[in-house]
Backbone and ligand atoms as CSV (ligand in chain L), in Angstrom:
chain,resi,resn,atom,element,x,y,z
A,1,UNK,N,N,0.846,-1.174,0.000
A,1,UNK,CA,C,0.000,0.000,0.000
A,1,UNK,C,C,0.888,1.233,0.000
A,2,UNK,N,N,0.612,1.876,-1.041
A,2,UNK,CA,C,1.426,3.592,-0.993
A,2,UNK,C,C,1.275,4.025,0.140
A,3,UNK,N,N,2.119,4.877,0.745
A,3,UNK,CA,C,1.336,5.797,1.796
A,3,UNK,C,C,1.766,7.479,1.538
A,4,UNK,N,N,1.107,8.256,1.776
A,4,UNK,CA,C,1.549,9.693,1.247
A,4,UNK,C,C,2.233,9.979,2.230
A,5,UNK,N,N,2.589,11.509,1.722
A,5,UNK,CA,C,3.554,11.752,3.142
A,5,UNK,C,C,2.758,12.374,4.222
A,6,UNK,N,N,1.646,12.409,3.804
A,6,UNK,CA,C,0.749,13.268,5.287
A,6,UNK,C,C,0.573,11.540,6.235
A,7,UNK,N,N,-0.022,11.088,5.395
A,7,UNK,CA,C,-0.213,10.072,6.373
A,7,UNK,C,C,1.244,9.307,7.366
A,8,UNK,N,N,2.112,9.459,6.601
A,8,UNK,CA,C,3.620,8.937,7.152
A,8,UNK,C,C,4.028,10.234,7.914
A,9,UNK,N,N,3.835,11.130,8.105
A,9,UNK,CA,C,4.201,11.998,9.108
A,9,UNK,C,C,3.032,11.778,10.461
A,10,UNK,N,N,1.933,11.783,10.184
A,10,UNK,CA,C,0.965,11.476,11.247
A,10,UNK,C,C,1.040,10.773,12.027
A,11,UNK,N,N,1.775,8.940,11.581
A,11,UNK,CA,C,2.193,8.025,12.188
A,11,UNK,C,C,3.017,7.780,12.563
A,12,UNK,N,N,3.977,8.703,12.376
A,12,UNK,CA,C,5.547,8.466,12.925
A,12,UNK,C,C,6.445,9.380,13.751
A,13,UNK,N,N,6.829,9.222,14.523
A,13,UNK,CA,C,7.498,9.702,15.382
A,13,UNK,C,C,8.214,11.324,14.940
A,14,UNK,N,N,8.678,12.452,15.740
A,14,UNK,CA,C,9.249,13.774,14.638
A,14,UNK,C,C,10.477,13.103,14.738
A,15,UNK,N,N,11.282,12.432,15.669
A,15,UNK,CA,C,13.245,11.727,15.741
A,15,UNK,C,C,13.015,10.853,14.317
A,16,UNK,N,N,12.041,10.456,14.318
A,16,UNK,CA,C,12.348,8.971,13.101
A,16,UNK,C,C,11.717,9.406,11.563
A,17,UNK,N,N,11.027,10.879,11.857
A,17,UNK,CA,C,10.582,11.037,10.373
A,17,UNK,C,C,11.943,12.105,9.963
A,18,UNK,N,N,12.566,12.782,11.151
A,18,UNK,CA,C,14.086,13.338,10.801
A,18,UNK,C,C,14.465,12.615,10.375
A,19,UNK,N,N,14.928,11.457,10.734
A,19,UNK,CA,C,15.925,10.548,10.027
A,19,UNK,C,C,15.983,9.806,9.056
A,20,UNK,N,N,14.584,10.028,8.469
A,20,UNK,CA,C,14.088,9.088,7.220
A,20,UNK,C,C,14.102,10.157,6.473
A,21,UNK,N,N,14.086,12.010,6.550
A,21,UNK,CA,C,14.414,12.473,5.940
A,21,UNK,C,C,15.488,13.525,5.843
A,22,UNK,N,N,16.497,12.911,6.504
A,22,UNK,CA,C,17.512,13.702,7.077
A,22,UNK,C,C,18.712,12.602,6.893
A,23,UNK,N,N,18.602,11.720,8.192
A,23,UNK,CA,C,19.893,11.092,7.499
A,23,UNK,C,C,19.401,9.551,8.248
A,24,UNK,N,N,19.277,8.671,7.394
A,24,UNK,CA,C,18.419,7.781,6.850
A,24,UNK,C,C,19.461,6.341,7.255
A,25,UNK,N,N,19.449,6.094,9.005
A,25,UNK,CA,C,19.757,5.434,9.585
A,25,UNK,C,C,19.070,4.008,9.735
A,26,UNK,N,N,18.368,4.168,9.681
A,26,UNK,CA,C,17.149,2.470,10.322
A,26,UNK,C,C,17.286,1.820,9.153
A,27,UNK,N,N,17.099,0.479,9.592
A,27,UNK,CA,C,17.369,-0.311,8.523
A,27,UNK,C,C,15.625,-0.940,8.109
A,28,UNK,N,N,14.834,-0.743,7.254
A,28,UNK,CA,C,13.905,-1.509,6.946
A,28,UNK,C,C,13.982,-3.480,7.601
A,29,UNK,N,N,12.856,-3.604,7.850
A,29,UNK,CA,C,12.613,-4.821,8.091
A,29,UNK,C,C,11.195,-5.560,7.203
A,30,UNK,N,N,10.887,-6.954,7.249
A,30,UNK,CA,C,9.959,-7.542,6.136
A,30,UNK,C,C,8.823,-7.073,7.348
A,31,UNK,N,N,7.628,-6.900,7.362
A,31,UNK,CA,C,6.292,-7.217,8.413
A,31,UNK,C,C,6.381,-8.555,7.920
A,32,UNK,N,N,5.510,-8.890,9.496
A,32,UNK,CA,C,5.666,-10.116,10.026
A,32,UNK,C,C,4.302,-11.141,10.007
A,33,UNK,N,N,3.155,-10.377,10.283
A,33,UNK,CA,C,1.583,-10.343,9.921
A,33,UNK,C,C,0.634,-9.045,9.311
A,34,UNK,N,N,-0.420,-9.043,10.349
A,34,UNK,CA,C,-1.334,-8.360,9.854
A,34,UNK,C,C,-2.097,-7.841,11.323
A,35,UNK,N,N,-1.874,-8.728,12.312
A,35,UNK,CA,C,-2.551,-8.257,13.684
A,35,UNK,C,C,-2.297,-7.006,14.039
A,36,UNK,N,N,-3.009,-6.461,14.342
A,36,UNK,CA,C,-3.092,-5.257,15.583
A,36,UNK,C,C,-3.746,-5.222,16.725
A,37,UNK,N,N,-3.469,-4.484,17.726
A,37,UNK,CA,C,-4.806,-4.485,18.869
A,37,UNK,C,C,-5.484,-2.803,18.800
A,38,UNK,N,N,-6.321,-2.998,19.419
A,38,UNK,CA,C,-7.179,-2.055,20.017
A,38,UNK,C,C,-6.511,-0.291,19.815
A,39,UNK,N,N,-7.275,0.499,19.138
A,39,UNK,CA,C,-6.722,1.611,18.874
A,39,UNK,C,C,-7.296,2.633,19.085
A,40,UNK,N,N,-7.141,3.757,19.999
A,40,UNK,CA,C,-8.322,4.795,20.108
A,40,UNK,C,C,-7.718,5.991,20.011
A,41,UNK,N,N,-8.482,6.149,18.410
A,41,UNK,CA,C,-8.111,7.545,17.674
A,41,UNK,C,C,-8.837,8.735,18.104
A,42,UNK,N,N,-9.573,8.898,19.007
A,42,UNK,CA,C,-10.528,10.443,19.995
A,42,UNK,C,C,-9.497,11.380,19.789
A,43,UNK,N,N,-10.303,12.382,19.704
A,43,UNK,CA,C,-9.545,13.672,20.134
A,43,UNK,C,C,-9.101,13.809,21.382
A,44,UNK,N,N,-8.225,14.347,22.323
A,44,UNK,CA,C,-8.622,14.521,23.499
A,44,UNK,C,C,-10.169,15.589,23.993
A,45,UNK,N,N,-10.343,15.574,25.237
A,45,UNK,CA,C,-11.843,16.429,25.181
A,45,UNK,C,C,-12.675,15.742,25.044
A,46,UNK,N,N,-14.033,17.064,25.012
A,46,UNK,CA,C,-15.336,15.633,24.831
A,46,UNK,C,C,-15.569,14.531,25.711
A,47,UNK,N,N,-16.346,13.939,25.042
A,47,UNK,CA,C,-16.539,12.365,25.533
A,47,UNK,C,C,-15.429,11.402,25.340
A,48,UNK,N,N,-14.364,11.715,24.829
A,48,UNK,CA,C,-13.198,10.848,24.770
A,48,UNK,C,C,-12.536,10.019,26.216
A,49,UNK,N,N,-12.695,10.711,27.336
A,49,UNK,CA,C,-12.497,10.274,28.513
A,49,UNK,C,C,-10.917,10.316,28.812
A,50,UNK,N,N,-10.392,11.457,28.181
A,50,UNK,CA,C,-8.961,12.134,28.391
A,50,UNK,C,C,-8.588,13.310,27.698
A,51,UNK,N,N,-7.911,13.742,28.637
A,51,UNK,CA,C,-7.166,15.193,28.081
A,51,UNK,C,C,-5.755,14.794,28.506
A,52,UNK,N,N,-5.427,16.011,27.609
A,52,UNK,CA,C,-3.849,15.993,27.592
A,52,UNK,C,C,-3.605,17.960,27.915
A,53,UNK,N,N,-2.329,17.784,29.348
A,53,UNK,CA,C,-2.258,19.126,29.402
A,53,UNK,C,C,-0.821,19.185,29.285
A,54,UNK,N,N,0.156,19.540,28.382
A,54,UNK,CA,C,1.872,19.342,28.174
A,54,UNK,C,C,2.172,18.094,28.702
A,55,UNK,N,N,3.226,17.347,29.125
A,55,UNK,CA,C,3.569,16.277,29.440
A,55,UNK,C,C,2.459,15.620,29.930
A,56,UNK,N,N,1.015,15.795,30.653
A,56,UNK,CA,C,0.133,15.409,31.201
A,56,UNK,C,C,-0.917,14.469,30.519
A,57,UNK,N,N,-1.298,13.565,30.998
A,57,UNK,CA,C,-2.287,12.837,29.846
A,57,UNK,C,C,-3.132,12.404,31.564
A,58,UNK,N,N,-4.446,12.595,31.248
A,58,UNK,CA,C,-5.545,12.446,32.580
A,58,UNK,C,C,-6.418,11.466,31.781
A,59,UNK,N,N,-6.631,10.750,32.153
A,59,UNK,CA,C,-7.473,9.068,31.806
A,59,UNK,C,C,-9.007,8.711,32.565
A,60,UNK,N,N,-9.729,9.181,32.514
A,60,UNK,CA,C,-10.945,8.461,32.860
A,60,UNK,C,C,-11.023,7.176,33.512
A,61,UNK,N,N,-10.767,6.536,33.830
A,61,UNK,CA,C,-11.233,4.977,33.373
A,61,UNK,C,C,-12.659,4.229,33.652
A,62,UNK,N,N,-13.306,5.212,33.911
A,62,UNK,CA,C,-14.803,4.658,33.810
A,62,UNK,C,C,-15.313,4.667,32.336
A,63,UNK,N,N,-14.838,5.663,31.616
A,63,UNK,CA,C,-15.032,6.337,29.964
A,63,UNK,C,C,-15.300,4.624,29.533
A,64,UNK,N,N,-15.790,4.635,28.348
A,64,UNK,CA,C,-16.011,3.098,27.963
A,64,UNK,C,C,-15.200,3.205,27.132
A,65,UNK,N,N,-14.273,4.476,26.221
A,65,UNK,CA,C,-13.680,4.196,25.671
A,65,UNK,C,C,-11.744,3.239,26.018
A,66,UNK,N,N,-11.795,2.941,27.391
A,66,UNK,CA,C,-11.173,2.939,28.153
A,66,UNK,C,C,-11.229,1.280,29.038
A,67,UNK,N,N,-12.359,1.136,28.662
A,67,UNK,CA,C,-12.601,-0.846,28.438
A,67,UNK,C,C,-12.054,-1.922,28.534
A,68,UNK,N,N,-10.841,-1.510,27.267
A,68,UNK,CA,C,-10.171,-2.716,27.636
A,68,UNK,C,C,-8.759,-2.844,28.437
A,69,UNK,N,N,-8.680,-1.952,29.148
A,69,UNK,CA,C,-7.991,-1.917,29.999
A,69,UNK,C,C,-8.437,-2.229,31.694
A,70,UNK,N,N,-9.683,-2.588,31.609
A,70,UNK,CA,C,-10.129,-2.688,32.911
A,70,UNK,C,C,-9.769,-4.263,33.289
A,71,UNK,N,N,-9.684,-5.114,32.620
A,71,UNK,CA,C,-8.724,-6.244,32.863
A,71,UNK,C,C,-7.404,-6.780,32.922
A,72,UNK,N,N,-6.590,-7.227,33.994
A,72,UNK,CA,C,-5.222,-7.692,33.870
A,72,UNK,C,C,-5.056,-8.092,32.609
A,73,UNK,N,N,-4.176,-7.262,31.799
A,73,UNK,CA,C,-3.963,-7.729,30.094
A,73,UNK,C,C,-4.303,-7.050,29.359
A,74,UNK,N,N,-5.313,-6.620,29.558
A,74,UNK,CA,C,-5.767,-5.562,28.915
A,74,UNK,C,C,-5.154,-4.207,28.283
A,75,UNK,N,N,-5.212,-4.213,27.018
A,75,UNK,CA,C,-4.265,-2.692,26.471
A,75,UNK,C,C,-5.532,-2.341,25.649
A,76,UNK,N,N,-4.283,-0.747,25.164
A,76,UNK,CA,C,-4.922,0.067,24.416
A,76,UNK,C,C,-4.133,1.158,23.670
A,77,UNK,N,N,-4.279,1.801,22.680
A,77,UNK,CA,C,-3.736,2.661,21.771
A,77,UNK,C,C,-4.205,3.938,22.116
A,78,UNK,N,N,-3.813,5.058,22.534
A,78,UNK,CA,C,-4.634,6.488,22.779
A,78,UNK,C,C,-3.540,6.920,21.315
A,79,UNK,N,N,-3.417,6.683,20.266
A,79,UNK,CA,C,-3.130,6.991,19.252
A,79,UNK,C,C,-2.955,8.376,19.155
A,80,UNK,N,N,-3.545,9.445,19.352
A,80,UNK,CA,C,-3.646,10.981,19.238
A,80,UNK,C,C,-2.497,11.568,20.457
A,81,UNK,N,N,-2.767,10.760,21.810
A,81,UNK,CA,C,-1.964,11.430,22.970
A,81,UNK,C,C,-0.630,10.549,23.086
A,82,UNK,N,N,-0.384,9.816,22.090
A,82,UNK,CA,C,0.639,9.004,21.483
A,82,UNK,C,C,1.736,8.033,22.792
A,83,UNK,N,N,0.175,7.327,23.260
A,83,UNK,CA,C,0.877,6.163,24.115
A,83,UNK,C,C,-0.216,5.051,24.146
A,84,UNK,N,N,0.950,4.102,24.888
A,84,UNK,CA,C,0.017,2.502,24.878
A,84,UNK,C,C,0.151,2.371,26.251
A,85,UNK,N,N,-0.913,1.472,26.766
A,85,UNK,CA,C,-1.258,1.291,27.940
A,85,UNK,C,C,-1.643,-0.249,28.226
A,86,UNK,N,N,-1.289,-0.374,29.358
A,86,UNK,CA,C,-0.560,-1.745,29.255
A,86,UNK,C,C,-1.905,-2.440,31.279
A,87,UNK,N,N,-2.567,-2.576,31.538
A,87,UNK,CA,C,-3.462,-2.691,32.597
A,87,UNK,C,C,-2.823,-4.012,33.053
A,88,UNK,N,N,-1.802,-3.681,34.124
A,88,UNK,CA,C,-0.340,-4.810,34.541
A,88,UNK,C,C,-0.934,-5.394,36.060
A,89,UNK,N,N,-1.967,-4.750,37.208
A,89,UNK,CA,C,-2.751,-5.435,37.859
A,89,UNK,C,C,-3.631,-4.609,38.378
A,90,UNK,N,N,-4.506,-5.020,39.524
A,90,UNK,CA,C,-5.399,-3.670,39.445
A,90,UNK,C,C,-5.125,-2.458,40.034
A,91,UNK,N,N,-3.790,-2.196,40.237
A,91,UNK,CA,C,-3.487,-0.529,41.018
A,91,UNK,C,C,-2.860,-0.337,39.989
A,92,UNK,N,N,-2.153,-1.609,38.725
A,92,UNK,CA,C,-1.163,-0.503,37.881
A,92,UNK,C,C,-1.775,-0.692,36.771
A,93,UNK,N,N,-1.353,0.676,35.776
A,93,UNK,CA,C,-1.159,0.763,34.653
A,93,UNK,C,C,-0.194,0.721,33.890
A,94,UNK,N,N,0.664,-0.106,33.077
A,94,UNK,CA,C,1.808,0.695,32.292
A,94,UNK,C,C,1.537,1.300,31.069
A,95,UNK,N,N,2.452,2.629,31.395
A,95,UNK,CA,C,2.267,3.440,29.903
A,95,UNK,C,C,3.057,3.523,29.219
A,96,UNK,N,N,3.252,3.167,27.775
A,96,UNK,CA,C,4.631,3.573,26.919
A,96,UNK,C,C,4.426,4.452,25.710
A,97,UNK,N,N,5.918,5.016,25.662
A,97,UNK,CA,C,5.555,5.993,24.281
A,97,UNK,C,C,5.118,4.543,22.663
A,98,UNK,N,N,4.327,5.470,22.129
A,98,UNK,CA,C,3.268,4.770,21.284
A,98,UNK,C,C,4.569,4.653,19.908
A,99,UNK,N,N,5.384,5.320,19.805
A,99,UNK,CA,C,6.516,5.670,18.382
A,99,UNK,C,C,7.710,4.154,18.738
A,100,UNK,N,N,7.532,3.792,17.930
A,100,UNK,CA,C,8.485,2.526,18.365
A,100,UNK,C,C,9.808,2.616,17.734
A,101,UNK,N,N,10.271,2.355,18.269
A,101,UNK,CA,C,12.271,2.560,18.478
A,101,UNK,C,C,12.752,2.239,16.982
A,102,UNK,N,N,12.295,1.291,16.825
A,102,UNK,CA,C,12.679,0.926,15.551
A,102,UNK,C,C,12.542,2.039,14.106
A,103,UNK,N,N,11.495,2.249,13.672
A,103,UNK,CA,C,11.458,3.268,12.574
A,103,UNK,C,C,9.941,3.804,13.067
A,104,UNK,N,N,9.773,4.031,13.945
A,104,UNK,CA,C,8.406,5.275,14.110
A,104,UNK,C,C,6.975,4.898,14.324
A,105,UNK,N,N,7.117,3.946,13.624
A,105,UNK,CA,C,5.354,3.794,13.476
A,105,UNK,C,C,4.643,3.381,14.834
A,106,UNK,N,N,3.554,3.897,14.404
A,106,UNK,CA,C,2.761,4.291,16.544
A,106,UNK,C,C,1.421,3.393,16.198
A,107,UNK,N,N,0.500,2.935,15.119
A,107,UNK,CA,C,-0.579,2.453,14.699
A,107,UNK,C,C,-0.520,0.530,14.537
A,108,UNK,N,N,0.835,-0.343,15.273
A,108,UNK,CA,C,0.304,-1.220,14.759
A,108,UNK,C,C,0.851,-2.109,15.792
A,109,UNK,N,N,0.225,-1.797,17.143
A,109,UNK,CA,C,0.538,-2.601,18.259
A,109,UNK,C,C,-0.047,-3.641,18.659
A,110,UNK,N,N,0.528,-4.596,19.142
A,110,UNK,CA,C,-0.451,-5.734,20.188
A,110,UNK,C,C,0.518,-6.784,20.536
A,111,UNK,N,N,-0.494,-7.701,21.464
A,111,UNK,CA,C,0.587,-8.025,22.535
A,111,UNK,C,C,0.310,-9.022,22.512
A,112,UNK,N,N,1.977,-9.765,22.272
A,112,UNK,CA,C,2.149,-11.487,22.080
A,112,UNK,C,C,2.621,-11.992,23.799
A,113,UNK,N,N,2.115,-12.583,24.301
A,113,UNK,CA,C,2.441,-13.634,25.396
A,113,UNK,C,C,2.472,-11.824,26.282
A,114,UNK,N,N,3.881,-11.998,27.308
A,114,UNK,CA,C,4.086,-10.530,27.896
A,114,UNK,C,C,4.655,-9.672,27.152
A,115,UNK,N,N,4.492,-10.032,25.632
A,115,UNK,CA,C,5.403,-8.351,25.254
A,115,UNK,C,C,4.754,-7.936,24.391
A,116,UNK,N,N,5.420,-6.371,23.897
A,116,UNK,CA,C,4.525,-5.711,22.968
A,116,UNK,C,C,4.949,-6.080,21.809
A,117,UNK,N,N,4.534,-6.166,20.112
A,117,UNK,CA,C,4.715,-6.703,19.486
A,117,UNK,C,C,4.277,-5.459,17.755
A,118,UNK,N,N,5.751,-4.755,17.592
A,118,UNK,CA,C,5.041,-3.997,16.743
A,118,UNK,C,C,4.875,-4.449,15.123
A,119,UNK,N,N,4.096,-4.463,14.876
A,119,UNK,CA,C,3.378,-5.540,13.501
A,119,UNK,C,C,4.248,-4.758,12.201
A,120,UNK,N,N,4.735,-4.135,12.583
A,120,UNK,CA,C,5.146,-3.010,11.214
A,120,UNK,C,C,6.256,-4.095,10.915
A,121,UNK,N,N,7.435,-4.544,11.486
A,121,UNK,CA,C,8.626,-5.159,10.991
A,121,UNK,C,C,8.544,-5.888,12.153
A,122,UNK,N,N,7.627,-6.207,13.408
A,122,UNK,CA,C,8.091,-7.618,14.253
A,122,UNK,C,C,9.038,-7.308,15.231
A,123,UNK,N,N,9.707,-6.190,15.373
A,123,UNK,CA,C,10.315,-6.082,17.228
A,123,UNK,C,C,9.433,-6.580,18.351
A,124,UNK,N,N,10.094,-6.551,19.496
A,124,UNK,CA,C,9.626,-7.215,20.155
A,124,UNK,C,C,10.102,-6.921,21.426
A,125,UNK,N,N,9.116,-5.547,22.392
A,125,UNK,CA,C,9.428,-5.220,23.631
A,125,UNK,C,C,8.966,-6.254,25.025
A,126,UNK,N,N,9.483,-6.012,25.943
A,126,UNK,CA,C,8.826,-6.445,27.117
A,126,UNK,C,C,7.725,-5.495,28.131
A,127,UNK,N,N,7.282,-5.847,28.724
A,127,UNK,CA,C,6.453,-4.939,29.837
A,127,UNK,C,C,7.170,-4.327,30.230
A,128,UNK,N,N,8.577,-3.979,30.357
A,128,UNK,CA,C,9.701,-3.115,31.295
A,128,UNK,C,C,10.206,-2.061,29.789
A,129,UNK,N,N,9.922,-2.632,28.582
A,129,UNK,CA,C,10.182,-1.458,27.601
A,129,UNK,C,C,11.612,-2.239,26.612
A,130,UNK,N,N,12.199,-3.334,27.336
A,130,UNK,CA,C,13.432,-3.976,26.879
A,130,UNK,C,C,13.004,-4.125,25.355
A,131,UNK,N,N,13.862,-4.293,24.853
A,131,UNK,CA,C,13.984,-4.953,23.302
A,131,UNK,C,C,14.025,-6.540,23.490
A,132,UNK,N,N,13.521,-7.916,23.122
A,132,UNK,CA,C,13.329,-8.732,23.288
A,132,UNK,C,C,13.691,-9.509,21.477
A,133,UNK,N,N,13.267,-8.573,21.197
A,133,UNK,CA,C,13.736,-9.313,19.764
A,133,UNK,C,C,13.354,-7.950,18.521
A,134,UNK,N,N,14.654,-8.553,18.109
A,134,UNK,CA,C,14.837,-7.271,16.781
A,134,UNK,C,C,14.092,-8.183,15.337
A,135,UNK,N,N,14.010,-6.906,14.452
A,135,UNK,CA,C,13.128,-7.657,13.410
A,135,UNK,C,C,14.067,-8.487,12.642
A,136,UNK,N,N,13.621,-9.442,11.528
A,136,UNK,CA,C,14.143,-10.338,10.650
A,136,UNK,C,C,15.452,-9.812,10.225
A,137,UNK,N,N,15.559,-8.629,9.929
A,137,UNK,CA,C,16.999,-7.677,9.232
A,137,UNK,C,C,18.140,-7.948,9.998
A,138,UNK,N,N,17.712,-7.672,11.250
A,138,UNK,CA,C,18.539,-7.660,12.175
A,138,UNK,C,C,19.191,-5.914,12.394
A,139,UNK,N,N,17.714,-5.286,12.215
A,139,UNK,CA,C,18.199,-4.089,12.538
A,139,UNK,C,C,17.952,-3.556,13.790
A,140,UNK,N,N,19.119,-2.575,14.503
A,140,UNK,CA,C,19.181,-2.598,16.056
A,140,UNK,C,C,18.046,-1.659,15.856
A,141,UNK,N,N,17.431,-2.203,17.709
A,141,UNK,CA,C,16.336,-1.094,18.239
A,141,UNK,C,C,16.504,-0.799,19.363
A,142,UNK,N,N,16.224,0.484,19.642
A,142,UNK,CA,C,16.237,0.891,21.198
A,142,UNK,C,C,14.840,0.357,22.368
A,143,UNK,N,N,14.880,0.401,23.222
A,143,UNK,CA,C,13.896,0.351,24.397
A,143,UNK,C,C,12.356,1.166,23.994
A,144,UNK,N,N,11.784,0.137,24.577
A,144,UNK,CA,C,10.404,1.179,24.184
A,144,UNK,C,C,10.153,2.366,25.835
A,145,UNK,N,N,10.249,3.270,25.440
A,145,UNK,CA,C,10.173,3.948,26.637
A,145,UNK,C,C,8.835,4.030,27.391
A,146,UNK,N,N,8.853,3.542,28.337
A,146,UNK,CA,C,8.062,4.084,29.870
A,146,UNK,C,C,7.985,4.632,30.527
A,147,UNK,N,N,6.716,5.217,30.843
A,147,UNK,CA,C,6.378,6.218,31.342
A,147,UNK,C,C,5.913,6.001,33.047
A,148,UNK,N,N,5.752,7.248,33.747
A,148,UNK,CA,C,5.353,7.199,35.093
A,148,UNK,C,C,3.684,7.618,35.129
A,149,UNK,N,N,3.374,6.884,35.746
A,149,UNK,CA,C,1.679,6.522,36.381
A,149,UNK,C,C,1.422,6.791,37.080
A,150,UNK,N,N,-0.128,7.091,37.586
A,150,UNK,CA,C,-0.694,7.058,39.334
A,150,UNK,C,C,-2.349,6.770,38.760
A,151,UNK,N,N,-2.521,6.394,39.316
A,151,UNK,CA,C,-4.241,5.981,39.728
A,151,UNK,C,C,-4.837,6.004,40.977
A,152,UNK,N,N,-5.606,6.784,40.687
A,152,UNK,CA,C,-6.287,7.501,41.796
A,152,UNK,C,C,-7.965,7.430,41.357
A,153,UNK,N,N,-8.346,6.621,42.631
A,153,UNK,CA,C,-10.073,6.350,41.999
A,153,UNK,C,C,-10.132,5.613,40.422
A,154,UNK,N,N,-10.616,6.293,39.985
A,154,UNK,CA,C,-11.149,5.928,38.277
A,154,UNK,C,C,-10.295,6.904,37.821
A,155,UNK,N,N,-9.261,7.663,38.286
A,155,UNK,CA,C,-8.403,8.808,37.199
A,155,UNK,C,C,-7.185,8.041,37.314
A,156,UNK,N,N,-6.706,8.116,35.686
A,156,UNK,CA,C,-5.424,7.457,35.527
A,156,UNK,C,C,-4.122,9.081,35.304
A,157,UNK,N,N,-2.966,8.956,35.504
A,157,UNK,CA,C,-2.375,10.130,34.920
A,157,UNK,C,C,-1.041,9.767,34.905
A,158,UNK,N,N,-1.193,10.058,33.333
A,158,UNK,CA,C,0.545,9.264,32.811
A,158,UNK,C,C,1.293,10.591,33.072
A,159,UNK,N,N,2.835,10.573,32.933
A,159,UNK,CA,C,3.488,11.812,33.050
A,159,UNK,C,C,4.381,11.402,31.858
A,160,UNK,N,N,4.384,11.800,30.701
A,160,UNK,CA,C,5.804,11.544,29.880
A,160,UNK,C,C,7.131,12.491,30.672
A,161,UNK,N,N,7.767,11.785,30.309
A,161,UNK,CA,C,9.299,12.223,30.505
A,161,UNK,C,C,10.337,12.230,29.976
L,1,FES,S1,S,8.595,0.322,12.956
L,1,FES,FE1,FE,9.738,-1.484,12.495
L,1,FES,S2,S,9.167,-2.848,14.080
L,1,FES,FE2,FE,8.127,-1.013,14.576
């Protein structure tokens, strides 16, 4: 599938769309399937059941958009406030940045056994953010970064850092 460049800037990280058009480090890898999980493209505001205030992201979790995280295992894509969320037992949440280490792409997550699994070329993080497995190429990837949490009642609040 072509993709234009609006849409390839939308989905990708600003470090990794520099470097794809700047100086053109990452090594392509084959995709691996077709799976994804759960993706929620909302605006913040509204009925979305989060806002974002600078580093701040405030979470609902009664919101239904917010669902499948109410079970141990349970993830989710806040695609727009550009993190994944990881529902690790019932006081925690983990949150990670949504742009994956490898070459950028934030739209094609889900989760094999305990790790995250990005469908674009097949890396392969852990719940702690580790690299677990690089794609077929054998091109290096960094850590998926994690973020700091608190839950309080039904309010979740990630802090990027
Ligand atoms: S962008 Fe290549 S594995 Fe994620």
């Amino acid at each position: 599938m072509k993709q234009t460049r609006r849409h390839f800037l939308t989905q990708t990280c600003p470090s990794v769309a520099f470097a794809f058009f700047g100086l053109s480090f990452l090594e392509a890898c084959s995709k691996d399937s077709s799976a994804t999980g759960p993706t929620n493209t909302d605006q913040p505001g509204g009925d979305s059941g989060f806002e974002v205030n600078g580093n701040t992201i405030t979470i609902d979790l009664s919101n239904t958009n917010f669902s499948d995280i109410a079970s141990v295992g349970g993830y989710t894509n806040i695609l727009t406030a550009g993190v994944l969320l990881l529902r690790i037992s019932a006081n925690e949440i983990g949150a990670y940045d949504n742009c994956c280490p490898h070459d950028g792409t934030r739209n094609q997550w889900y989760r094999s056994g305990d790790n995250w699994v990005c469908d674009d070329h097949g890396n392969s993080f852990s719940s702690d953010g580790e690299n677990v497995r690089s794609c077929n190429s054998g091109a290096t990837s960094g850590g998926l970064k994690k973020y700091t949490t608190t839950i309080t009642n039904n309010t979740l609040i990630v802090t990027k850092s």
